[in-house]
N, C-alpha and C positions, 0 to 999 in steps of 0.2 A: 896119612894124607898122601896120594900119590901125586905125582907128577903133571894127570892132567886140570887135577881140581886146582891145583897152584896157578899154572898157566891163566886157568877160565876167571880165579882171583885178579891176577894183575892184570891181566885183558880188559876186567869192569873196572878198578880202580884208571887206568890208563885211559879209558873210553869216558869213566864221568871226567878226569882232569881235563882232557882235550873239549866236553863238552862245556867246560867252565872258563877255559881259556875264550871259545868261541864266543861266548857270551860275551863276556868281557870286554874281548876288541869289538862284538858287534855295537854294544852298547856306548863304548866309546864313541866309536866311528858316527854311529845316528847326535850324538851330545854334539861332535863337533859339525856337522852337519848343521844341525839346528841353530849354533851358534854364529857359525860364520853366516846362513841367510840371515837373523837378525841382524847382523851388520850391515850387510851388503842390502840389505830390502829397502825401497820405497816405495813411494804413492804414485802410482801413475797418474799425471796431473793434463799431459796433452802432448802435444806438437806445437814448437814454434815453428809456424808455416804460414805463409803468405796465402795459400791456398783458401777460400772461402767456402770450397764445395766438402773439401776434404772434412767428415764430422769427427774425426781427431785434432783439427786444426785449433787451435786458440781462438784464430779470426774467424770461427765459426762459432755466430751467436745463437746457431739453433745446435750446437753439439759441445765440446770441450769446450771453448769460450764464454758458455751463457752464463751470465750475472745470477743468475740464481740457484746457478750448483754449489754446491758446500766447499768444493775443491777448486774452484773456477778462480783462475789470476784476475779477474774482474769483479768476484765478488765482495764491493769494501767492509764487508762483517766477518768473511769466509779465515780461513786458515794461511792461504796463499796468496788474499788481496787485502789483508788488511795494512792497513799504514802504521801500525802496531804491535803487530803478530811477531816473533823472532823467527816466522818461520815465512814471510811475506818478502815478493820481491819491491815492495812497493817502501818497506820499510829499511832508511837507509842503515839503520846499527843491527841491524837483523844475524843472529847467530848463525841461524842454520837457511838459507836462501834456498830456494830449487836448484836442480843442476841439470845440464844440458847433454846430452849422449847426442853423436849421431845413429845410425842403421848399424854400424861397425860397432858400437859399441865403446867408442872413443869417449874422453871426457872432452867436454867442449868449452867449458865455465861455469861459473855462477850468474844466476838469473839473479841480478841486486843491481838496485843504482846506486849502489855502495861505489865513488867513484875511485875511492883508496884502498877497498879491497884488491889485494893481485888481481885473484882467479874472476874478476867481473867482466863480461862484456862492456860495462860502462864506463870502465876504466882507460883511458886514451894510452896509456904509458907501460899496460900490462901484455902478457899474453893476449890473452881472448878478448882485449876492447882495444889493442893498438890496429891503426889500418895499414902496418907496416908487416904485422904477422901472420905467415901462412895458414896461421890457425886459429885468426881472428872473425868472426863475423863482421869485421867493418871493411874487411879487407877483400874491396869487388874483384880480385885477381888472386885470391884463395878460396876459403872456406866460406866466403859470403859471397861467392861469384853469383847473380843469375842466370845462370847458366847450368849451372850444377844440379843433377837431380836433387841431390841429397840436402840442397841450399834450405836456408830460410826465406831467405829474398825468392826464391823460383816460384811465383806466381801456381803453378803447375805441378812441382814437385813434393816430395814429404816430409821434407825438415827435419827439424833433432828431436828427441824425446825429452819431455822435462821431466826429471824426478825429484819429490818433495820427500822432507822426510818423514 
């Protein structure tokens, strides 16, 4: 055996290990990929926005609003309007409620008239339902200013996104 057949040996042995190694991390990398969007995923369900024109709005009954979408917070049979659903803002023992992003990406609260949940905008005494905090929607000199593009309350503007689970 000379010298060069040796080398051209461990050159393959060296090239399939490196190409099992790759595999490996790529495979990995796509698993945890797919894992982490299953957690982080939800339903896009609309915009809270004052806005009636906007057809992402909630208050739009010909777009995201209308009672007879499957995902509509108005529909009382639907997923996200029923008074029954664990996954319905309408429902006050509700496990999993929608939740509120604004444009940023920010968490904003839970959509629940849970009034004892913390994270509820309907909560007077919490985060995101006191009108005393900056990151309250009841709070017309923060985050519920009308004035703010990004408002709920801004007639005009585009609100937060809701996502259900």
């Amino acid at each position: 055996m000379t010298i060069f057949s040796f080398v051209g040996i461990r050159t393959k042995l060296f090239t399939k290990q490196m190409r099992r190694k790759k595999l490996v991390s790529f495979l990995s990398i796509l698993i945890l990929f797919f894992v982490v969007k299953e957690l982080t995923a939800g339903e896009y369900i609309g915009r809270l926005s004052l806005n009636p024109y906007d057809r992402e709005s909630i208050f739009n009954p010909y777009g995201m609003g209308s009672p007879y979408s499957s995902s509509s917070l108005f529909n009382p049979y639907g997923k996200y309007g029923s008074p029954y659903s664990p996954y319905s803002w309408r429902n006050p023992y509700a496990t999993n409620p929608p939740k509120l992003y604004d444009d940023s990406g920010r968490y904003r609260g839970k959509l629940t008239i849970n009034p004892y949940d913390y994270e509820s905008i309907f909560n007077p005494y919490g985060r995101y339902g006191s009108p005393f905090s900056q990151e309250s929607i009841n709070n017309p000199y923060g985050a519920g200013s009308p004035y703010r593009f990004d408002s709920p309350f801004n007639p005009w503007g585009r609100g937060w996104k809701i996502i259900g689970q």
